[in-house]
PDB file of N, CA, C, O and CB in Angstrom:
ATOM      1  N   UNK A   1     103.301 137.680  88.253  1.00  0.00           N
ATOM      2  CA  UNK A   1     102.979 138.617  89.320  1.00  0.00           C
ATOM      3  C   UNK A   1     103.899 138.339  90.510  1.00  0.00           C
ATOM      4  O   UNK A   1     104.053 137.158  90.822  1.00  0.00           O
ATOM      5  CB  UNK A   1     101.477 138.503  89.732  1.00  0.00           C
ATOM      6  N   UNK A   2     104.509 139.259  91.189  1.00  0.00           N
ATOM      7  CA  UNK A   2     105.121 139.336  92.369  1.00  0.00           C
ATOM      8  C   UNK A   2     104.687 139.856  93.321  1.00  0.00           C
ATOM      9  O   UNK A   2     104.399 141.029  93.087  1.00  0.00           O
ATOM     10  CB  UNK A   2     106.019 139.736  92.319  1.00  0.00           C
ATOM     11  N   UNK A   3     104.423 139.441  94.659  1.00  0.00           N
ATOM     12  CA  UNK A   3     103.884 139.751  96.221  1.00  0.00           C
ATOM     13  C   UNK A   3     104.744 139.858  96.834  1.00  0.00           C
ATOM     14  O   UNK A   3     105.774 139.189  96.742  1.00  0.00           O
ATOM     15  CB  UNK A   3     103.099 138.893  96.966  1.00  0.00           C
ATOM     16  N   UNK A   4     104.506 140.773  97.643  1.00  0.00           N
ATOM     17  CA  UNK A   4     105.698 140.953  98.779  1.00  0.00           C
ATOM     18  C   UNK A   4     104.736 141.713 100.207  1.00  0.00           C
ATOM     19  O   UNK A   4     103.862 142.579 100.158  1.00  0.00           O
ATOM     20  CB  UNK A   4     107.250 142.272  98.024  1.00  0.00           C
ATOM     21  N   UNK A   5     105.340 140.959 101.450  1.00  0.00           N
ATOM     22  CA  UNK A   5     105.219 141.888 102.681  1.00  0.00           C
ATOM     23  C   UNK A   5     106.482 142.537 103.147  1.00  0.00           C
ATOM     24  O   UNK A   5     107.568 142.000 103.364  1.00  0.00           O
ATOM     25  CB  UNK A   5     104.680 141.126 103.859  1.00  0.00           C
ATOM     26  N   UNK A   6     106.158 143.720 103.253  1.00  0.00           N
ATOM     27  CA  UNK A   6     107.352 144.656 103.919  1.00  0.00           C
ATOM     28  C   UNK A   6     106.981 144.967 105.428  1.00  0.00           C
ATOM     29  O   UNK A   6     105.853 145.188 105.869  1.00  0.00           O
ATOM     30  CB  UNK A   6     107.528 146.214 103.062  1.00  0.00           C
ATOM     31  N   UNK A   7     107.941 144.940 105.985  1.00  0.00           N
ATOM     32  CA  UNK A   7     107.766 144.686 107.785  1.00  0.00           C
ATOM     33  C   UNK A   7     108.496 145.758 108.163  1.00  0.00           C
ATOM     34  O   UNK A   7     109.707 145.543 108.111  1.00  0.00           O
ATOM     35  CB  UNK A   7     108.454 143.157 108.605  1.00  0.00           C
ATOM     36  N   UNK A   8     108.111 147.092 108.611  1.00  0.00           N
ATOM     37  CA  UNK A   8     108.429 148.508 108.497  1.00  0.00           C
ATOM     38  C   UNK A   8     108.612 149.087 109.922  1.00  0.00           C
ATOM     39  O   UNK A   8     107.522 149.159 110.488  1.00  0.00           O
ATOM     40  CB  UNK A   8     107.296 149.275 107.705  1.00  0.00           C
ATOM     41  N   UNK A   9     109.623 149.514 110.665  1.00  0.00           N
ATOM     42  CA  UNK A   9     110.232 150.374 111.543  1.00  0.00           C
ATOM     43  C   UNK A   9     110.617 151.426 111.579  1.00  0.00           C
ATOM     44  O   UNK A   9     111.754 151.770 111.259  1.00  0.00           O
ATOM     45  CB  UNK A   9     110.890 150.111 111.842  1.00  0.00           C
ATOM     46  N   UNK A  10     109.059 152.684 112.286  1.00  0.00           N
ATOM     47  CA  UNK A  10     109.758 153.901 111.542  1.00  0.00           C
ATOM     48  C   UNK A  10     110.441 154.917 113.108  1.00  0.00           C
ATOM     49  O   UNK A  10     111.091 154.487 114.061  1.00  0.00           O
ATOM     50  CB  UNK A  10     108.237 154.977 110.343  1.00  0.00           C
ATOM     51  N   UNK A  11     110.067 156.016 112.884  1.00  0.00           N
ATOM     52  CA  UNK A  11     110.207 157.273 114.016  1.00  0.00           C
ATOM     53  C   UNK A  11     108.706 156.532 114.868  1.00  0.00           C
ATOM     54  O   UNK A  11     107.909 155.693 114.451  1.00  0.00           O
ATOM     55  CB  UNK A  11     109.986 159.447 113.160  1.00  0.00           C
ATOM     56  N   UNK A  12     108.777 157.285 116.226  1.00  0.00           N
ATOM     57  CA  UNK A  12     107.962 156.810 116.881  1.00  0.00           C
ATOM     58  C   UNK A  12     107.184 158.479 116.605  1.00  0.00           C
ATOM     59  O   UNK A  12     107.599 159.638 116.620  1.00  0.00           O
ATOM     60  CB  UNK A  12     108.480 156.067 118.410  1.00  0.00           C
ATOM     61  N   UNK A  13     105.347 157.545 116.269  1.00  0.00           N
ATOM     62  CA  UNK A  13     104.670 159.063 116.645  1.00  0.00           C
ATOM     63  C   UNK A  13     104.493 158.547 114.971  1.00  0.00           C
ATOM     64  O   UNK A  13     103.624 157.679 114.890  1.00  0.00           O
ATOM     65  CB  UNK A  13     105.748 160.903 117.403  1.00  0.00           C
ATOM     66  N   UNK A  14     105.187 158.927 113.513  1.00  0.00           N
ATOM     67  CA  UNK A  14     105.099 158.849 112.476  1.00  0.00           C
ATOM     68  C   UNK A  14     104.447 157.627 111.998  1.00  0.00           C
ATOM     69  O   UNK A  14     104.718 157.459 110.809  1.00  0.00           O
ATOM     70  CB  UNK A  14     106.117 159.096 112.112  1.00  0.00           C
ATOM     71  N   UNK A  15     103.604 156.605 112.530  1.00  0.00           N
ATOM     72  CA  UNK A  15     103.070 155.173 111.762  1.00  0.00           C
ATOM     73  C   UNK A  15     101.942 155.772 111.441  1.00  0.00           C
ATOM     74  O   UNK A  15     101.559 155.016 110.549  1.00  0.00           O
ATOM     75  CB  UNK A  15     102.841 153.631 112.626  1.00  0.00           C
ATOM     76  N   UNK A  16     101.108 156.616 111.533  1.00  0.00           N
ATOM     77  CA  UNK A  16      99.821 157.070 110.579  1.00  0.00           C
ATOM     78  C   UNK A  16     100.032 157.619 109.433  1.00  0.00           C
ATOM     79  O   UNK A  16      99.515 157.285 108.367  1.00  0.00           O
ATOM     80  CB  UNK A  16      98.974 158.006 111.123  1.00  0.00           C
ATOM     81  N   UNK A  17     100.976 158.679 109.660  1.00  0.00           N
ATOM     82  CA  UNK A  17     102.063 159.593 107.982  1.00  0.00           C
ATOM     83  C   UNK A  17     102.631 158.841 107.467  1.00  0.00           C
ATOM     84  O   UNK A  17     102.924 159.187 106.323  1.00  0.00           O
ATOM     85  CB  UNK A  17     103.383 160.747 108.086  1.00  0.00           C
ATOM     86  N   UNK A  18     103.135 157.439 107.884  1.00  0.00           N
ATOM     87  CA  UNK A  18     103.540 156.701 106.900  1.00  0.00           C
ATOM     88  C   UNK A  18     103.097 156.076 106.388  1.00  0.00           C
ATOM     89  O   UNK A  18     103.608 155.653 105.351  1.00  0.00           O
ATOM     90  CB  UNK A  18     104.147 156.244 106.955  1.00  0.00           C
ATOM     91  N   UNK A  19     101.500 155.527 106.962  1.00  0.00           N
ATOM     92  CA  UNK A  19     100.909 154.608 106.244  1.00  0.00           C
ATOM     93  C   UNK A  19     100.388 155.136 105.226  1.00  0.00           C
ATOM     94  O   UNK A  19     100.604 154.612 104.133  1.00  0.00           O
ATOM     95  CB  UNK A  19     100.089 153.932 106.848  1.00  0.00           C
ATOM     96  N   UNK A  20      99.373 156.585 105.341  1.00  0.00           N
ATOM     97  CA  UNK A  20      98.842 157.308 104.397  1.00  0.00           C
ATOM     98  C   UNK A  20     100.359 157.597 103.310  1.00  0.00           C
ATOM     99  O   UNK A  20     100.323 157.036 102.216  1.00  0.00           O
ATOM    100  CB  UNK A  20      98.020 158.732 105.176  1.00  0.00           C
ATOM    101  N   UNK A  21     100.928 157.983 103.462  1.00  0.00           N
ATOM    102  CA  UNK A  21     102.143 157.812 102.175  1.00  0.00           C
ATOM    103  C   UNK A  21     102.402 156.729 101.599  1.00  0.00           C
ATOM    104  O   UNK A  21     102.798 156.984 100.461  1.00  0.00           O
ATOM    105  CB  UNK A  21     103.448 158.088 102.496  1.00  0.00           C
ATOM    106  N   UNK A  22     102.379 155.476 101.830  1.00  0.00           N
ATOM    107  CA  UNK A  22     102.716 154.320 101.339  1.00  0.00           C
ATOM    108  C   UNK A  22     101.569 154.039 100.688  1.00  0.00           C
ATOM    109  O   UNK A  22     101.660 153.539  99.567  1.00  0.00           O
ATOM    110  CB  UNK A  22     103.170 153.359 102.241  1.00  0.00           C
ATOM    111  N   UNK A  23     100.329 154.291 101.233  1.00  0.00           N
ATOM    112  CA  UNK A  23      99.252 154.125 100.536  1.00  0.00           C
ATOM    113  C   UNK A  23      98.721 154.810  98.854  1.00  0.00           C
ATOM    114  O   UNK A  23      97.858 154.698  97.984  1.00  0.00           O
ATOM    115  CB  UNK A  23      98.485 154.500 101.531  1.00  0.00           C
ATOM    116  N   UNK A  24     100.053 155.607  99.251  1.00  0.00           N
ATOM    117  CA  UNK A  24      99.989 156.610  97.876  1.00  0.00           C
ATOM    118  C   UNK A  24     100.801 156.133  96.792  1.00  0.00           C
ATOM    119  O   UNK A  24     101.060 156.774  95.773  1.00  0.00           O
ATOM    120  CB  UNK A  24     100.528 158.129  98.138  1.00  0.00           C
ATOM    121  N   UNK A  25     101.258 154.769  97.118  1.00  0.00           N
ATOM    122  CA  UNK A  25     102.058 154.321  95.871  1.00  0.00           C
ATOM    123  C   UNK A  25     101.392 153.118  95.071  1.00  0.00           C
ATOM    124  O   UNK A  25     101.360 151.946  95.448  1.00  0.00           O
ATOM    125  CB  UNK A  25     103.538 153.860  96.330  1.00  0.00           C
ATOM    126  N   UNK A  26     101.086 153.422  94.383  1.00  0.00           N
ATOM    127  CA  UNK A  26     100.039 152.477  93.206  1.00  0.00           C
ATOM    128  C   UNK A  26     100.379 150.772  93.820  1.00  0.00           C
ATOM    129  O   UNK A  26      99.478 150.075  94.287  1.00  0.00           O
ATOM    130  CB  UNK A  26     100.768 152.720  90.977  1.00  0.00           C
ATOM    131  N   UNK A  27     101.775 150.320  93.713  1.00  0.00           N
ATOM    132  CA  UNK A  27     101.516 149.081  93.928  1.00  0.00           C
ATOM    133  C   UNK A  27     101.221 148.720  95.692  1.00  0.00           C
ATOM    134  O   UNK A  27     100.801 147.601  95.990  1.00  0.00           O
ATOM    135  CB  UNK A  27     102.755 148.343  93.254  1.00  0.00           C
ATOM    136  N   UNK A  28     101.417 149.498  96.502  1.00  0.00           N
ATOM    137  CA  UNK A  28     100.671 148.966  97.881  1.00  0.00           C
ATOM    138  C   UNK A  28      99.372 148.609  97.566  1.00  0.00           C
ATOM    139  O   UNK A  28      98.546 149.165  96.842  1.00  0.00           O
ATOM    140  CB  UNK A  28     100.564 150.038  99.082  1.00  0.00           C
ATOM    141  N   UNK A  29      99.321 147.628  98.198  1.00  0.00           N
ATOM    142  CA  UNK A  29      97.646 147.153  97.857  1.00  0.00           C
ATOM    143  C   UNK A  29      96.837 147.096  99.181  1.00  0.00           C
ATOM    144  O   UNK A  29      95.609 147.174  99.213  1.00  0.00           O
ATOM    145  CB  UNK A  29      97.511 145.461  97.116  1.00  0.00           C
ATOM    146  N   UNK A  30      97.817 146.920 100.522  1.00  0.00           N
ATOM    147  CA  UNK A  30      97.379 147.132 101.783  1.00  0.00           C
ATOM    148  C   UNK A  30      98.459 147.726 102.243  1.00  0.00           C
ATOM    149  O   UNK A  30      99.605 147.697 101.795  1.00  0.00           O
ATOM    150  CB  UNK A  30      96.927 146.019 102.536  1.00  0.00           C
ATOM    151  N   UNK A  31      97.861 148.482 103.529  1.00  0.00           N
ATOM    152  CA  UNK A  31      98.887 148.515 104.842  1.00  0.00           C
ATOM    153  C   UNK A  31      98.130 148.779 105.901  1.00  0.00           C
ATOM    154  O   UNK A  31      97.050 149.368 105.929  1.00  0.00           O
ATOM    155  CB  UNK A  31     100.061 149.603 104.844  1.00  0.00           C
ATOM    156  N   UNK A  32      98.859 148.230 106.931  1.00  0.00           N
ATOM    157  CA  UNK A  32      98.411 148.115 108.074  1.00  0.00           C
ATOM    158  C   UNK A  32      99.663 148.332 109.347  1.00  0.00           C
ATOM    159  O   UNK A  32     100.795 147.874 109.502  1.00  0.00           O
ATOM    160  CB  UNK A  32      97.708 146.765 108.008  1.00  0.00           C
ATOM    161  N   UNK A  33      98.766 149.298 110.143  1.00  0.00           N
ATOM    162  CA  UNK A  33      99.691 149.477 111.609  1.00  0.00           C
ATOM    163  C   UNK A  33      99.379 148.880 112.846  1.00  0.00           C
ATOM    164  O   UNK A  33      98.305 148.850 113.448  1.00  0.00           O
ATOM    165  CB  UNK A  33      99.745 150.835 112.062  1.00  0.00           C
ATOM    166  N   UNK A  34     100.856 148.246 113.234  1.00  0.00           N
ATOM    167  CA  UNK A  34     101.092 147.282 114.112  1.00  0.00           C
ATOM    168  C   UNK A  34     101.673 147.623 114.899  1.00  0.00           C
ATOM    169  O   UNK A  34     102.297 148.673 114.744  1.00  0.00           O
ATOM    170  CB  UNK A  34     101.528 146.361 113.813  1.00  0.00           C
ATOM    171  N   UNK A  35     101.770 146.782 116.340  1.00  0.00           N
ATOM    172  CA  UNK A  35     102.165 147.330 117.690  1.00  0.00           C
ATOM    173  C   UNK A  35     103.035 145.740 118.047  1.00  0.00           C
ATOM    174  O   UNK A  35     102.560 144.604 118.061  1.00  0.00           O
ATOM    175  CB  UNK A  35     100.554 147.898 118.907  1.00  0.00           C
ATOM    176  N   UNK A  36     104.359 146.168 118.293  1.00  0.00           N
ATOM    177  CA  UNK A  36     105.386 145.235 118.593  1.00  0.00           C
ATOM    178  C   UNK A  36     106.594 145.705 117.701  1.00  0.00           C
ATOM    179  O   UNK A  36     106.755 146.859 117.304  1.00  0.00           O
ATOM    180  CB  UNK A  36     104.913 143.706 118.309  1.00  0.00           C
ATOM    181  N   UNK A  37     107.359 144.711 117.466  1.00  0.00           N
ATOM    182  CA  UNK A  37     108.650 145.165 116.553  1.00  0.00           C
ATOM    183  C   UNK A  37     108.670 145.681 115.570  1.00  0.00           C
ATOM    184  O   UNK A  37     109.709 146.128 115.084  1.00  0.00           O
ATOM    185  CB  UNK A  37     109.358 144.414 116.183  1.00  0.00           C
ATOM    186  N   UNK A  38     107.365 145.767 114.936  1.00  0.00           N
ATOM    187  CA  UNK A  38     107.685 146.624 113.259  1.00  0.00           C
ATOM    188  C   UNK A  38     106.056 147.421 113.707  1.00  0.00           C
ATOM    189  O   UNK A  38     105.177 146.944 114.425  1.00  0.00           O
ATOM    190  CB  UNK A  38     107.744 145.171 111.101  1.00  0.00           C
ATOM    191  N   UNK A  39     106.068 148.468 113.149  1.00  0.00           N
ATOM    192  CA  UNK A  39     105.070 149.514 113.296  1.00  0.00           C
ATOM    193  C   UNK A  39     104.111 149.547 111.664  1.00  0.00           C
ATOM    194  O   UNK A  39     103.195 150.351 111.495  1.00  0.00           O
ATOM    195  CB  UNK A  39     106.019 151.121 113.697  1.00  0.00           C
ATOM    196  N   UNK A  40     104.386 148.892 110.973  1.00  0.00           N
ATOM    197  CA  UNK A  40     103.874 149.007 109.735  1.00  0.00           C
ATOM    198  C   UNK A  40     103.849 147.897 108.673  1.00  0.00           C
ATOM    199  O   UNK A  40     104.921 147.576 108.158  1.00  0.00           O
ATOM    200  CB  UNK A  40     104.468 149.973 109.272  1.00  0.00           C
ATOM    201  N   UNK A  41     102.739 147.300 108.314  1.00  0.00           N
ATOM    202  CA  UNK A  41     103.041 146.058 107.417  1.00  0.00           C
ATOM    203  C   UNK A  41     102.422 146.329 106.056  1.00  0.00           C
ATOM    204  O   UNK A  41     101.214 146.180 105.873  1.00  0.00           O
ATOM    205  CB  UNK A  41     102.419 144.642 108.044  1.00  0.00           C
ATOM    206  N   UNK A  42     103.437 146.816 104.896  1.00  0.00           N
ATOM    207  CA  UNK A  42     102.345 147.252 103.628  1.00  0.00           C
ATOM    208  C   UNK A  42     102.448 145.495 102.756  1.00  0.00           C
ATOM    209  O   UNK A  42     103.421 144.757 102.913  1.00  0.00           O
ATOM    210  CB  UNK A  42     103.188 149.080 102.289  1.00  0.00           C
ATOM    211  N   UNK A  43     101.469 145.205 102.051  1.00  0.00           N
ATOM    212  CA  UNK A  43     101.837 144.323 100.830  1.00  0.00           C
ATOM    213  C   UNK A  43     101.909 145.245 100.067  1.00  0.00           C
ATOM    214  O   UNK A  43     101.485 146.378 100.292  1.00  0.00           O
ATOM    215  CB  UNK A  43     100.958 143.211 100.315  1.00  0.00           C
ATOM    216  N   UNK A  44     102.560 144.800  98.881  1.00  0.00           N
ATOM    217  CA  UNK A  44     102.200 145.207  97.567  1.00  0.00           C
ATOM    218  C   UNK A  44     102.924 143.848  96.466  1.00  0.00           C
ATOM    219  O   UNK A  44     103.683 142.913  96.722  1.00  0.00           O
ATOM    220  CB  UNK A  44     102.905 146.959  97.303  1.00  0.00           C
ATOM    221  N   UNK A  45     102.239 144.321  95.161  1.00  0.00           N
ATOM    222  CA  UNK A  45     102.282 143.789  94.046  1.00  0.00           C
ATOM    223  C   UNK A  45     102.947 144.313  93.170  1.00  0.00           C
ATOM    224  O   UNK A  45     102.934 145.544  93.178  1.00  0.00           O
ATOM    225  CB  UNK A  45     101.333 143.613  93.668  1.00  0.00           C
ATOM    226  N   UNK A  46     103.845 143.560  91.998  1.00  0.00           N
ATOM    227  CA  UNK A  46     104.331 143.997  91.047  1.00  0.00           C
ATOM    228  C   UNK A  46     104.289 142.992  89.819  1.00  0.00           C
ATOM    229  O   UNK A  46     104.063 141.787  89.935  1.00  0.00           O
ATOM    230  CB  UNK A  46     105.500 144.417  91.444  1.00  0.00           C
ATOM    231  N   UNK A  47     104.584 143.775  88.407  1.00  0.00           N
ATOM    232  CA  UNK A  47     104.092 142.600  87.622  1.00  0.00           C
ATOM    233  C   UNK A  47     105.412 141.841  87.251  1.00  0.00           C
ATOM    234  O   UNK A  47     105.357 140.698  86.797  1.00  0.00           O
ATOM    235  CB  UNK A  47     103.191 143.053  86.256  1.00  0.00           C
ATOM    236  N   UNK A  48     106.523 142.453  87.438  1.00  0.00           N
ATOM    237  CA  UNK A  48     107.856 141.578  87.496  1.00  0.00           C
ATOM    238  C   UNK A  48     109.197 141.923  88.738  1.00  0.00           C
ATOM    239  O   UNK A  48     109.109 142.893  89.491  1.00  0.00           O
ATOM    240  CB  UNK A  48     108.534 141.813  85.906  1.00  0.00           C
ATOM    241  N   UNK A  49     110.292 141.037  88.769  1.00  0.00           N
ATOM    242  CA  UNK A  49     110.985 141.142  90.147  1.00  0.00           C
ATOM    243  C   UNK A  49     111.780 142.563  89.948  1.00  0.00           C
ATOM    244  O   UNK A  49     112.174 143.341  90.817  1.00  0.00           O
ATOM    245  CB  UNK A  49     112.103 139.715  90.512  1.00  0.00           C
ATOM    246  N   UNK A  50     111.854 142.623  88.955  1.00  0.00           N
ATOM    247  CA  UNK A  50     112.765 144.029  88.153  1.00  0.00           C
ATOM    248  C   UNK A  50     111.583 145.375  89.078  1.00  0.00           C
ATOM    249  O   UNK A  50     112.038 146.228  89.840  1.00  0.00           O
ATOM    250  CB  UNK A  50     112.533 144.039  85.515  1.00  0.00           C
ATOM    251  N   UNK A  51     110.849 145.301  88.911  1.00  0.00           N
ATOM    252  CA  UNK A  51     109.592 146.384  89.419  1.00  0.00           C
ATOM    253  C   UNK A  51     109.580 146.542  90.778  1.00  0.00           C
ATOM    254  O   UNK A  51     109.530 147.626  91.359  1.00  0.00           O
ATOM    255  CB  UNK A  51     108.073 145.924  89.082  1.00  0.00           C
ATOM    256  N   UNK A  52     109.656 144.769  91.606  1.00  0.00           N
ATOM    257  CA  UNK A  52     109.721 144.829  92.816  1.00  0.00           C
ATOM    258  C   UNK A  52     110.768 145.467  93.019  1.00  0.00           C
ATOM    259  O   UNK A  52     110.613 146.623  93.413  1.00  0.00           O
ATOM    260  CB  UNK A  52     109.634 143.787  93.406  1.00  0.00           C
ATOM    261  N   UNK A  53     111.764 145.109  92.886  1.00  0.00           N
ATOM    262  CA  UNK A  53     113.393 146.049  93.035  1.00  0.00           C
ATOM    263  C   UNK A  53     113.317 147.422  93.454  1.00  0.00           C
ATOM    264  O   UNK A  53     113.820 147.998  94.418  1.00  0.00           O
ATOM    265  CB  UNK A  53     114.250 146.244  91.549  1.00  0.00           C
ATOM    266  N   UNK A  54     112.161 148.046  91.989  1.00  0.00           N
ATOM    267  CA  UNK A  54     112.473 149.472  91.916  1.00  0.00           C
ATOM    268  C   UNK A  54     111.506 149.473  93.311  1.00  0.00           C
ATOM    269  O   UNK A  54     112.074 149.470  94.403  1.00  0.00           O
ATOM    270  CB  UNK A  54     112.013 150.494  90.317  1.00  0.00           C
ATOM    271  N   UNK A  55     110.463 149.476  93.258  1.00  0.00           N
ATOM    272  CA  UNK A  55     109.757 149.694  94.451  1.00  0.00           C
ATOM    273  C   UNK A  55     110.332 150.274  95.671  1.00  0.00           C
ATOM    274  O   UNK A  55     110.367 151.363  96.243  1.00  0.00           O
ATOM    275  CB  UNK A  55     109.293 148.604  94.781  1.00  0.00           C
ATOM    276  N   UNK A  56     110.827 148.914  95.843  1.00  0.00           N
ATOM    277  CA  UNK A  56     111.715 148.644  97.760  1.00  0.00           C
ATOM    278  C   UNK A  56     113.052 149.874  97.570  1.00  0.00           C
ATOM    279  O   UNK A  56     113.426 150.638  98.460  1.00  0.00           O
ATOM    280  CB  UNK A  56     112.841 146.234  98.104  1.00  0.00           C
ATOM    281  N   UNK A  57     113.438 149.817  96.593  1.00  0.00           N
ATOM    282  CA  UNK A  57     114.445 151.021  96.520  1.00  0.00           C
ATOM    283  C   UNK A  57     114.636 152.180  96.307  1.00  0.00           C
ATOM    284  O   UNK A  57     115.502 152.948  96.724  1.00  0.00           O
ATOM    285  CB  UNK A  57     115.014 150.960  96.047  1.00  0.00           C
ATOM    286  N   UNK A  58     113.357 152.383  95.277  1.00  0.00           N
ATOM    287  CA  UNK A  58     113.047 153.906  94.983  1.00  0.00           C
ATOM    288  C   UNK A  58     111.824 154.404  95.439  1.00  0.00           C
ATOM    289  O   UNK A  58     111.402 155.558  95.357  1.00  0.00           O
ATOM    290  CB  UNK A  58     113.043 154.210  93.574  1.00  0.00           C
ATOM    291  N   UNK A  59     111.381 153.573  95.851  1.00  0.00           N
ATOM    292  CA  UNK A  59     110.021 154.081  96.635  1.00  0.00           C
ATOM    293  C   UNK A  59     109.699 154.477  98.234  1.00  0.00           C
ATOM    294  O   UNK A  59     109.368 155.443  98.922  1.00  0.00           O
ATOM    295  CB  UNK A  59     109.129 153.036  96.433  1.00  0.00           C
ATOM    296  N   UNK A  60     110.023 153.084  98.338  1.00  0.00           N
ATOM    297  CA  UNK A  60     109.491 152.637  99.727  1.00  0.00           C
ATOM    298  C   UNK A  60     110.678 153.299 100.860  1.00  0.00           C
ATOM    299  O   UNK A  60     110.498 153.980 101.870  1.00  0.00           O
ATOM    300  CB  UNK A  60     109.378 150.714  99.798  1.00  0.00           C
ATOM    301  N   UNK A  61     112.050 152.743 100.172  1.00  0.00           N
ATOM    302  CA  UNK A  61     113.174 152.855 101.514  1.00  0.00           C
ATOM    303  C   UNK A  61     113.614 154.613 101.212  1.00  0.00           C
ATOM    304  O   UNK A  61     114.271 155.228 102.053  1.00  0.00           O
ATOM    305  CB  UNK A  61     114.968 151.426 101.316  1.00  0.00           C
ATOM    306  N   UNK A  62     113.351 154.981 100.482  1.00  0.00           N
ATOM    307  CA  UNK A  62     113.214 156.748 100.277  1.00  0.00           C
ATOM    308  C   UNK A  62     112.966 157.118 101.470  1.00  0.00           C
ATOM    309  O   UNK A  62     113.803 157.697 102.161  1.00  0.00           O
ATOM    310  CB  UNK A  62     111.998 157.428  99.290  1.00  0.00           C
ATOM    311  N   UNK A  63     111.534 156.769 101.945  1.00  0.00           N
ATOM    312  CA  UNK A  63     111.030 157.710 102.980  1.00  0.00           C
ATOM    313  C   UNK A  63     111.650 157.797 104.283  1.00  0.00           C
ATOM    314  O   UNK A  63     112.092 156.936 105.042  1.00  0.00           O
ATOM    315  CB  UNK A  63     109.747 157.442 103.229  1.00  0.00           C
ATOM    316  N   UNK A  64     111.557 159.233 104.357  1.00  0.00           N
ATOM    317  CA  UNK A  64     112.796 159.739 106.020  1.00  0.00           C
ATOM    318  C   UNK A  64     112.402 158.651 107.289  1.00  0.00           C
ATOM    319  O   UNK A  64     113.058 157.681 107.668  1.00  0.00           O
ATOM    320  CB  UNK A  64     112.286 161.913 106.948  1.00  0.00           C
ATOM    321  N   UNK A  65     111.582 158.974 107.615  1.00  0.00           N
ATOM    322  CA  UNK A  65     110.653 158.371 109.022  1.00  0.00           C
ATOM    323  C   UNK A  65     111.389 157.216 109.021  1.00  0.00           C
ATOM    324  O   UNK A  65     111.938 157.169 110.122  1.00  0.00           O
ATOM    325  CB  UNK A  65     108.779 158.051 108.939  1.00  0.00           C
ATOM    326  N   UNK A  66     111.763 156.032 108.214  1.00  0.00           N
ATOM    327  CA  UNK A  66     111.927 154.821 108.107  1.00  0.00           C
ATOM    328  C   UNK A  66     113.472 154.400 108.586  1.00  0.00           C
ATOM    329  O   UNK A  66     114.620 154.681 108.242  1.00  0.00           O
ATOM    330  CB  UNK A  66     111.551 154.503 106.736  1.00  0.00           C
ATOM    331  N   UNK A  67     112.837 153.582 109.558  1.00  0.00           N
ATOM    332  CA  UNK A  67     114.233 153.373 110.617  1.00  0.00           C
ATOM    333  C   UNK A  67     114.895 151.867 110.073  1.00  0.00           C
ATOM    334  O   UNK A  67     116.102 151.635 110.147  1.00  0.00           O
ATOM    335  CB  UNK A  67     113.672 153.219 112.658  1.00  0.00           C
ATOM    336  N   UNK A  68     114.016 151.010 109.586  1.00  0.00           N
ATOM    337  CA  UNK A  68     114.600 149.280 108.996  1.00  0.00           C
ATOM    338  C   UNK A  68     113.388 148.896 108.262  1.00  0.00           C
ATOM    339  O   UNK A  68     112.280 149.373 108.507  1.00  0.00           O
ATOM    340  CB  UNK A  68     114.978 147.838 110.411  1.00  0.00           C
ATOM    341  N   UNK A  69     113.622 148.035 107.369  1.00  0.00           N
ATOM    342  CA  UNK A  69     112.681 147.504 106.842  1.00  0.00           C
ATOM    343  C   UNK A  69     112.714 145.716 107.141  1.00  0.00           C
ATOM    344  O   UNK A  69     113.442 145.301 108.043  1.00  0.00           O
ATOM    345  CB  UNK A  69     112.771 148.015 105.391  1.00  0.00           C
ATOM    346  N   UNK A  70     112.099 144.998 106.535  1.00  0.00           N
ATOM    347  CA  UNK A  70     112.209 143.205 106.292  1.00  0.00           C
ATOM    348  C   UNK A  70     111.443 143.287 105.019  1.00  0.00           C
ATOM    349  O   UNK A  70     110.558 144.136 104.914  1.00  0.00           O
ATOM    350  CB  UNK A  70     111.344 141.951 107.639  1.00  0.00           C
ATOM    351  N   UNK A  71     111.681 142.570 104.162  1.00  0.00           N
ATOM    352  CA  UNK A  71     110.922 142.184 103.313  1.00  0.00           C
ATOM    353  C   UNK A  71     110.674 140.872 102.971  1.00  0.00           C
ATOM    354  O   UNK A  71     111.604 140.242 102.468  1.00  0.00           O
ATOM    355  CB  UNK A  71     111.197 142.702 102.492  1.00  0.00           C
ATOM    356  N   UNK A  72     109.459 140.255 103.163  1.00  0.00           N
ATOM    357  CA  UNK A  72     108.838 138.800 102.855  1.00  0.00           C
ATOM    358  C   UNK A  72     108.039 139.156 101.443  1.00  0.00           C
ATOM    359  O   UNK A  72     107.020 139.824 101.273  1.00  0.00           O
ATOM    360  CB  UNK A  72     107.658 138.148 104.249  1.00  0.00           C
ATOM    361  N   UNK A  73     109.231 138.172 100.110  1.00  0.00           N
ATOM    362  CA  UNK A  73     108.531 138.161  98.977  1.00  0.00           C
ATOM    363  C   UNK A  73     107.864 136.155  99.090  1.00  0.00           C
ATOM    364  O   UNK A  73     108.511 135.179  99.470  1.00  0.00           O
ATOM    365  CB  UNK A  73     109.819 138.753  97.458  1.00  0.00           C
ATOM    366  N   UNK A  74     106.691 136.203  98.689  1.00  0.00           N
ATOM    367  CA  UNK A  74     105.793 135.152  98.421  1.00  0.00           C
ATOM    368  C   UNK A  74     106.096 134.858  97.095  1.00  0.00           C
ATOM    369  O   UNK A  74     106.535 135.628  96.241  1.00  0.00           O
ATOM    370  CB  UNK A  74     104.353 135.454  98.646  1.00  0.00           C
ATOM    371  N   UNK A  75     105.746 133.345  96.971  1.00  0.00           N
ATOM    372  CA  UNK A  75     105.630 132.836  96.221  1.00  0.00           C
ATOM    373  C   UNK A  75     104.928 131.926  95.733  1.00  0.00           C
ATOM    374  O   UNK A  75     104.656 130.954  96.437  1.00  0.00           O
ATOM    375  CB  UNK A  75     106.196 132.765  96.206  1.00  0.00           C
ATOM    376  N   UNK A  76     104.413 132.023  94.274  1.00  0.00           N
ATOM    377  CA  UNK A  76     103.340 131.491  93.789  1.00  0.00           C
ATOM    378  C   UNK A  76     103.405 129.679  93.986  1.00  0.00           C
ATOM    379  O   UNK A  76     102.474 128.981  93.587  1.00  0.00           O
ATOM    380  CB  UNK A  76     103.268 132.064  92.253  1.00  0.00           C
TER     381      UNK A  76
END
């Protein structure tokens, strides 16, 4: 299993539309909106690093609104 926090900077005004969208992707397992340098913190899970990959690339960094990301992958 793979964990990851993504630390999300989007349009200002857009951190509610983005959370409800991110929330729409099977492996987010949380997200949450934050006030300071990043506006959005989703986890999610994957069952290998190949998956995480696709995620962060075909999923996540897709969306317009999204100005930078960080990503903190954990480890078991």
């Amino acid at each position: 299993m793979e964990k990851a926090y993504m630390l999300i900077s989007c349009e200002i005004g857009e951190e509610q539309s983005l959370s409800d969208q991110l929330q729409q992707i099977p492996e987010v397992k949380n997200c949450l909106i934050t006030y300071g340098s990043y506006d959005v913190v989703a986890e999610f899970v994957t069952d290998t690093p190949a998956q995480m990959n696709e995620v962060i690339t075909n999923k996540i960094r897709k969306f317009q609104k999204i100005r930078s990301t960080i990503t903190l992958r954990v480890t078991n």
